[in-house]
N, C-alpha and C positions, 0 to 999 in steps of 0.2 A: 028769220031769213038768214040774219048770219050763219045759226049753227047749219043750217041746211048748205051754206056755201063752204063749212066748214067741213061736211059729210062728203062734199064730191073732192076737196082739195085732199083730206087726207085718203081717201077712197084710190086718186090716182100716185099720192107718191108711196102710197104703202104699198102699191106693187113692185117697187124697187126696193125700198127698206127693209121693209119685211122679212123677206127673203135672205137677206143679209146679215141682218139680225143671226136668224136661225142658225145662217150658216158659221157665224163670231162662234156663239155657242157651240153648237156640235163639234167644230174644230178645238177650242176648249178643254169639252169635256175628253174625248175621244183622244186628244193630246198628253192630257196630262194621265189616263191611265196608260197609254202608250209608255210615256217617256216613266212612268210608275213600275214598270215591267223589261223594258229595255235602258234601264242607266248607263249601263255602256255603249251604247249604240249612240256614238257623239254626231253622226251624220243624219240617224231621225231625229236627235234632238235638234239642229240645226235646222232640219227640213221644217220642223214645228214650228219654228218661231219664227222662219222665215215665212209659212202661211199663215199664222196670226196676226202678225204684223203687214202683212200686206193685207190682210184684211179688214184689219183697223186701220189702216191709209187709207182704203178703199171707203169705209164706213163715212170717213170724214169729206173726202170731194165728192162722193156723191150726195151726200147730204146739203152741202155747199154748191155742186153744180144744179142739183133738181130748185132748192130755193134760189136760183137766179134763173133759171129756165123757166120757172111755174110762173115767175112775176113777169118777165118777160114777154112771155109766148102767150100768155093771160088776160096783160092788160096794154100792152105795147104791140101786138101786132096782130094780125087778122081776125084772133080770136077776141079782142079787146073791141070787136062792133056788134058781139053777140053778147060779152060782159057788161058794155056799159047800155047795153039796153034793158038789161035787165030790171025791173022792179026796186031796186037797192041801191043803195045811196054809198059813194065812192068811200065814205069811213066804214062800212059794210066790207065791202072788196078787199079795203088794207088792210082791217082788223083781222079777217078772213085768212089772208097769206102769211101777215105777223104771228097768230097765234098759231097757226099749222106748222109756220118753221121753226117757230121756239116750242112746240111740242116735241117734235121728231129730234130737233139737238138737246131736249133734255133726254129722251127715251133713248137717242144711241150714247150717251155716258153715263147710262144708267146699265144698258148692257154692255159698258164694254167695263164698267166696276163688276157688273152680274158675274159675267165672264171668268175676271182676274180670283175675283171670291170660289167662285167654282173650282179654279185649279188649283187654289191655295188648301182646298176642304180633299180636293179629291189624294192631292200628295201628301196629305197627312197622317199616318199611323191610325188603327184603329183607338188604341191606348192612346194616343193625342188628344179624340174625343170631348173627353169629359171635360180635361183642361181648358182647352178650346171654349166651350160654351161657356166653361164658368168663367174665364174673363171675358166673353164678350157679356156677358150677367154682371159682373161687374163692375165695368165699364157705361151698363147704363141705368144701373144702381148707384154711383157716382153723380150720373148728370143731375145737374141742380140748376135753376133757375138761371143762374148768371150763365152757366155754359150755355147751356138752353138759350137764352136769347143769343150769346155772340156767334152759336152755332148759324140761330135767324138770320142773322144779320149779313154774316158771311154768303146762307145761302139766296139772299136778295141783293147781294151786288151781285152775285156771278148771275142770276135772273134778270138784273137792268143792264149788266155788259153785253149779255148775249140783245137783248133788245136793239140798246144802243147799236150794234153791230151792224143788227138784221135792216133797221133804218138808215145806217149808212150806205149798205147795199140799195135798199130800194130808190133813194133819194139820186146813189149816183145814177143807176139805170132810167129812170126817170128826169134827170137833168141830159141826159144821152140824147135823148127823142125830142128835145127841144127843135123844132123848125131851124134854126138855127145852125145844127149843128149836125142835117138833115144824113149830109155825105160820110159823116163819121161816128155815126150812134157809138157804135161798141168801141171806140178809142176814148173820144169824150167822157163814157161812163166810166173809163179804166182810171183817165186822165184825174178824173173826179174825186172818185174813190180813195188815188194817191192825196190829194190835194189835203182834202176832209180828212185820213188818218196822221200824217206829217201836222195838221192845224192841231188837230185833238190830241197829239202825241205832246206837243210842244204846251200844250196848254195844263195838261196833270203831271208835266214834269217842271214847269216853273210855277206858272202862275197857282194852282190848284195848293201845289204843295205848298206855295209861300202864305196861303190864309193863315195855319196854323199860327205860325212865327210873329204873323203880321197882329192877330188879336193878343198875339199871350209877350207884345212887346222884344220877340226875340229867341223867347224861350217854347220851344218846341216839344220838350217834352209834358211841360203843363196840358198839353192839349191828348187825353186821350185814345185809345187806340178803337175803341168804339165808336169815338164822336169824327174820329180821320174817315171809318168807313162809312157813317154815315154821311159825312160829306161828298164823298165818290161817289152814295149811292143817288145823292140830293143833286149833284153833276149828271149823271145817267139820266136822271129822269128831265133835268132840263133838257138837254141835248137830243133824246130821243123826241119830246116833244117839237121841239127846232125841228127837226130831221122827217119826223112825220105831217108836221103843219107844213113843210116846202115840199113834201112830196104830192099832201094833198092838191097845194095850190098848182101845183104843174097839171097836174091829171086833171083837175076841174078847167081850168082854164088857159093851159099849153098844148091840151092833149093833141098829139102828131103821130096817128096809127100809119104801120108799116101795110 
């Protein structure tokens, strides 16, 4: 049933991503032969980056506002008495919205590298070529095991930050709908949100960083640069856990549809 709830969630925001996507690209490529053929024309050039770039602002709130909107409109208000009747159990639903919105934020920084790689290939001499391939040939005829994993390891914190992130959202919008706080859903979850990043900012800028210092007696660089991300990463996973258990318990036993 999840992946089934997962077919209609990415089903509806791929009709606004998608599209967008395309359009990063096409602008892109279409740009960079542009600006390839008109060098002097410093007003297309300009015109260019000022539509890629608005484009990739664009890429990132809406990506940010569809993941507060789908949770929202979902499981918090009218549509949230046709979701929770459904067959499936409320770790179902989170799981559902969790793994759709950290799909779609990996796949738009995946195109918007695709993108930057495209205009880097496209502006380059045909004679550049060969060079070109042979160090990216290289480059991954170098990697060796130890790269290889801190490569890993780099790419599972930035996979449990976005997590941690996406639970901080859902948690604040979900503490919003508290009965309590009936007359002010969308300040309270603003309120929230502030509260929860100022805690968690305050927390891996003192406390988090002082563990090293604190095991190795003072000495901070004894403690390596591996074992520090594994720590943030060993952080994330608590914190999203925290984040996801208090969201569950509201929706199981707070829930206050609009």
């Amino acid at each position: 049933m999840l992946g089934k709830l997962m077919k209609y969630e990415l089903k509806a925001t791929g009709r606004v991503l998608l599209p967008l996507y395309g359009a990063i690209l096409l602008v892109s490529v279409l740009g960079a032969f542009s600006l390839e053929r008109m060098s002097e024309f410093e007003m297309g050039a300009l015109l260019f980056v000022l539509v890629y770039t608005g484009l990739c602002v664009a890429l990132v709130v809406l990506t940010l506002v569809l993941i507060i909107q789908r949770f929202n409109r979902n499981l918090l208000k009218d549509e949230g008495y046709l979701m929770f009747t459904l067959p499936v159990s409320v770790h179902s639903l989170l799981f559902s919205k969790l793994f759709s919105a950290l799909l779609w934020c990996v796949l738009g920084g995946c195109v918007g590298l695709l993108s930057i790689a495209l205009m880097t290939m496209i502006a380059m001499d045909a004679s550049q070529w060969g060079e070109f391939w042979a160090v990216i040939h290289q480059l991954i005829h170098n990697v060796d095991l130890e790269i290889a994993g801190n490569l890993g390891l780099i790419g599972l914190l930035a996979l449990m930050e976005g997590v941690s992130f996406l639970m901080t959202i859902y948690l604040s919008l979900s503490v919003g709908q508290i009965p309590t706080f009936n007359r002010y859903r969308g300040l309270m979850a603003f309120i929230t949100f502030l509260a929860i990043t100022v805690i968690m900012s305050w927390l891996t800028g003192s406390w988090l960083t002082g563990i090293p210092a604190f095991l190795h007696a003072g000495d901070v660089s004894a403690f390596s640069p591996q074992a520090m991300v594994g720590l943030y990463i060993l952080y994330d996973v608590v914190v999203s856990a925290l984040f996801y258990g208090g969201t569950w318990l509201i929706l199981t036993k707070k829930l206050n549809l609009e």
